[in-house]
C-alpha positions, 0 to 999 in steps of 0.5 A: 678437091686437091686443086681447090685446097692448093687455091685456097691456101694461095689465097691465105698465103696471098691475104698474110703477105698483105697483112705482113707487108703493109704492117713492116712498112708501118714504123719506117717514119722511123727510118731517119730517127738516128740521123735527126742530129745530123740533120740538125747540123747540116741544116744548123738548127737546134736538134728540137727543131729538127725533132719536129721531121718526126712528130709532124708526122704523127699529127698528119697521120692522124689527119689522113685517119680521119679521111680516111673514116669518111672515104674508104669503101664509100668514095673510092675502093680501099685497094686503090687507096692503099696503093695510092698511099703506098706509093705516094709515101715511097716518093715523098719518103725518098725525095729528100735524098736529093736535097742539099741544104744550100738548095732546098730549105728546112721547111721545104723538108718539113713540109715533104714530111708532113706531105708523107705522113697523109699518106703515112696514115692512110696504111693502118685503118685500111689494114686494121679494117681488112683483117676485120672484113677478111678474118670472120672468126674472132679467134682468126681474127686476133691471131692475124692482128697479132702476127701483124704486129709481129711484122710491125716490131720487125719493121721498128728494129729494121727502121732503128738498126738499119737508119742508124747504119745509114745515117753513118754513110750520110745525113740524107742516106736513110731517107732511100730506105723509104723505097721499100715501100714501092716493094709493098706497093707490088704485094699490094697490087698482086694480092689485095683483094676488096672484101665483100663488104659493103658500107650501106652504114645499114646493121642487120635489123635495117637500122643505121649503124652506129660505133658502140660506145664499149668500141669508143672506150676501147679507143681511149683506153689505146690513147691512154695507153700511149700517153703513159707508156711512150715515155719509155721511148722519149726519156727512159734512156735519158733516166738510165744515164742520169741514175747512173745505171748505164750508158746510152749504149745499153739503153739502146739495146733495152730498146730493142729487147722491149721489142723483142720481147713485143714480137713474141707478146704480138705472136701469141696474142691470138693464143692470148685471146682465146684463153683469157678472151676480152679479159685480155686487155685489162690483164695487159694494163696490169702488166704495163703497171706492174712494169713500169713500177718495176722500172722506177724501182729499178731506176730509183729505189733501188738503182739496179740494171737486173731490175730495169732489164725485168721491168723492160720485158714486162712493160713490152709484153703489156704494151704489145698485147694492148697494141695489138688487142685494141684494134680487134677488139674494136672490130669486135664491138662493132657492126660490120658496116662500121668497122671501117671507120671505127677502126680508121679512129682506132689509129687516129685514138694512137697517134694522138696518144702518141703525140700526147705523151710529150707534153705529159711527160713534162707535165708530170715530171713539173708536179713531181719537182725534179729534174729527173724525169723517173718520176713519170714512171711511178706516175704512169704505173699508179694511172696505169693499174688505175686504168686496169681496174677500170676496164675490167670493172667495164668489160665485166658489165659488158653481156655480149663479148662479141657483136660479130 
C-alpha cells in the first residue's frame, strides 16, 4: 500500500513538473523584449519595425493554435507533439544568436521569428487540453491551472529581468536563453504522460460532440479581456511619464509588481474557484474595471503614484484570475471529446485579443481626441464593467455549472 502511495504521488509530482515547465516557457517570446532597440540599431531600422520580431509571433501562434485544433490527438499523439514543438522553438529561438547583420538580413530574423511562433503556439492547447484530460475533479482542475500560471508569470519576469541583463552583454545575447527550452523538452520527454482520452468527437449519448455555445462566449470574453486590458503593458508606462507621475524606471517596476500581484491571484484561484465557483469570472471583470478606473483617476483626475500603485495591484488580481479561469472554464463546459480543440481555440481567442489591443488603443485614444493615451483606460473600465455585467447576467441563466 506504502509503495503504492509513494507511486503515485511520483506520478503527480511527475504530471506538476509538466504542467509547471511547459507553462514558464510559455512568455520567453519575451526574451529579447528588452533588446528590440538595440536591435533596431544594428540592423538600422526604426525600432516599429523592429517591434514586429514580437507581434509576428503572437499572429503565428494563433496559426499553430488552429492546427493544432485539427491534429492532436487525432493525427499525431500530443506528446510527440509537444516535443516537437518544444524542441523546434529552442532551435529556432537560439539560431539568431549566430547572425551578424552583414550577413544575415532583417527578414531572414523575422522570418526565424515567425518560424518560432508555429512552434511557440503549439504549447498552450496541448497544456490547457492535459490538465483538462488529467485533473477530472473541477476543484483539481482549477488549482492546477492556477499554479500553472503561476509559473507562467515567474516565467514573464525571468524573460523581462534576465532579457534585460543580456541585452547589456550584446544585442543577439538574449536570443540563448531560448535554450531553456531544451530543459523542458527532457521534462517533457520523462514525465508527459498521454491521457486516456480518446478523440471519437462521440458525447456520451453516441451523438457528435460539439463546442458548447456558454465555451464560445467563455472564448470572447478572453479576447475581449485582452483587447482591454493590454493596453496596460503597451502604453501605460508611456502614460506615466507624460503625466508627470514618474519616470520609466518606476514604470517598470509597476510592471513587475502587476505580476506579482498576478503570481499570488494565479495561486489561490482554485481556493478562488471553489468559494465563488463560475461567479469567478464576472467578479474578475468587475475587478479589471474597478482598477482600470482607479488607474485614470491615478493618472488624470487626480495625478497621484499611491493611487496608480493601487490601480496596478487591482487590475493584476483581475487580470490573472480571468487568465487563468477562462481556460477551465472551457474545459468545464465542454465534453470531454472536444475539450481539446475547444481549448486549442481558447489560446487562439488570446492571442488574437493580444494583437487586437493595438489598434484599439489607438483607435480609442483617436475618439478621445488627445494625445495622451490615458484616456484608454476610463475607456477600457466603462466596457469593462460592461462586460462584468453581461457575464454575470449569462452565467446566472446558465442551469448547469459543469458538463463534466
Amino acid at each position: 500500500m506504502g509503495s503504492m502511495t509513494a507511486k503515485q504521488g511520483k506520478v503527480a509530482a511527475g504530471i506538476y513538473v509538466v504542467i509547471l515547465s511547459v507553462y514558464f516557457v510559455i512568455p520567453d517570446m519575451g526574451y529579447i523584449a528588452p533588446s528590440l532597440n538595440a536591435i533596431a540599431e544594428v540592423y538600422g531600422v526604426d525600432p516599429g519595425t523592429a517591434s514586429y520580431l514580437s507581434t509576428i509571433v503572437a499572429l503565428t501562434q494563433i496559426v499553430a493554435a488552429l492546427i493544432c485544433s485539427v491534429i492532436a490527438g487525432r493525427f499525431i499523439r500530443r506528446k510527440t507533439l509537444l516535443s516537437i514543438a518544444v524542441g523546434g522553438m529552442a532551435v529556432v529561438g537560439v539560431l539568431p544568436a549566430f547572425f551578424t547583420p552583414e550577413v544575415v538580413p532583417f527578414w531572414v530574423l523575422m522570418v526565424d521569428r515567425a518560424v518560432f511562433g508555429l512552434f511557440l503556439g503549439f504549447l498552450q492547447p496541448i497544456i490547457y487540453a492535459f490538465i483538462a484530460q488529467v485533473f477530472v475533479d473541477a476543484n483539481k482542475r482549477a488549482t492546477a491551472y492556477g499554479w500553472g500560471n503561476v509559473a507562467f508569470n515567474i516565467g514573464a519576469v525571468f524573460a523581462s529581468s534576465v532579457g534585460g541583463i543580456c541585452v547589456g552583454i550584446g544585442w543577439n545575447t538574449a536570443f540563448w536563453l531560448y535554450a531553456v527550452g531544451l530543459v523542458v523538452l527532457v521534462c517533457v520527454l520523462l514525465f508527459y504522460k498521454e491521457p486516456d482520452v480518446g478523440v471519437d468527437e462521440k458525447a456520451e449519448d453516441g451523438k457528435k460532440a460539439h463546442i458548447t455555445p456558454i465555451a464560445w462566449f467563455y472564448m470572447i470574453i478572453f479576447l475581449l479581456a485582452q483587447v482591454l486590458d493590454y493596453p496596460f503593458f503597451t502604453v501605460f508606462i508611456s502614460c506615466l511619464v507624460q503625466n508627470g507621475i514618474t519616470d520609466a524606471v518606476i514604470g517598470g517596476q509597476l510592471l513587475s509588481l502587476f505580476t506579482l500581484v498576478g503570481i499570488l491571484a494565479a495561486a489561490f484561484f482554485g481556493q478562488m474557484f471553489k468559494l465563488f465557483k463560475l461567479q469567478t469570472l464576472p467578479l474578475a471583470c468587475a475587478t479589471c474595471a474597478v482598477g482600470l478606473a482607479l488607474m485614470f483617476a491615478g493618472l488624470v483626475v487626480v495625478p497621484s503614484l499611491p493611487l496608480v500603485i493601487i490601480s496596478v495591484c487591482v487590475l493584476g488580481l483581475g487580470h490573472l484570475v480571468i487568465t487563468a479561469g477562462v481556460p477551465h472554464y472551457v474545459s468545464i463546459s465542454c465534453p470531454a471529446a472536444v475539450a481539446s480543440s475547444a481549448l486549442a481555440f481558447t489560446a487562439v481567442f488570446m492571442n488574437l485579443g493580444t494583437f487586437v489591443s493595438s489598434p484599439y488603443v489607438q483607435f480609442a485614444a483617436d475618439v478621445a481626441g488627445k494625445g495622451d493615451y490615458s484616456a484608454v483606460f476610463m475607456v477600457s473600465a466603462v466596457l469593462m464593467a460592461i462586460l462584468a455585467v453581461v457575464v454575470f447576467v449569462v452565467i446566472g441563466k446558465t442551469k448547469k455549472e459543469v458538463l463534466q
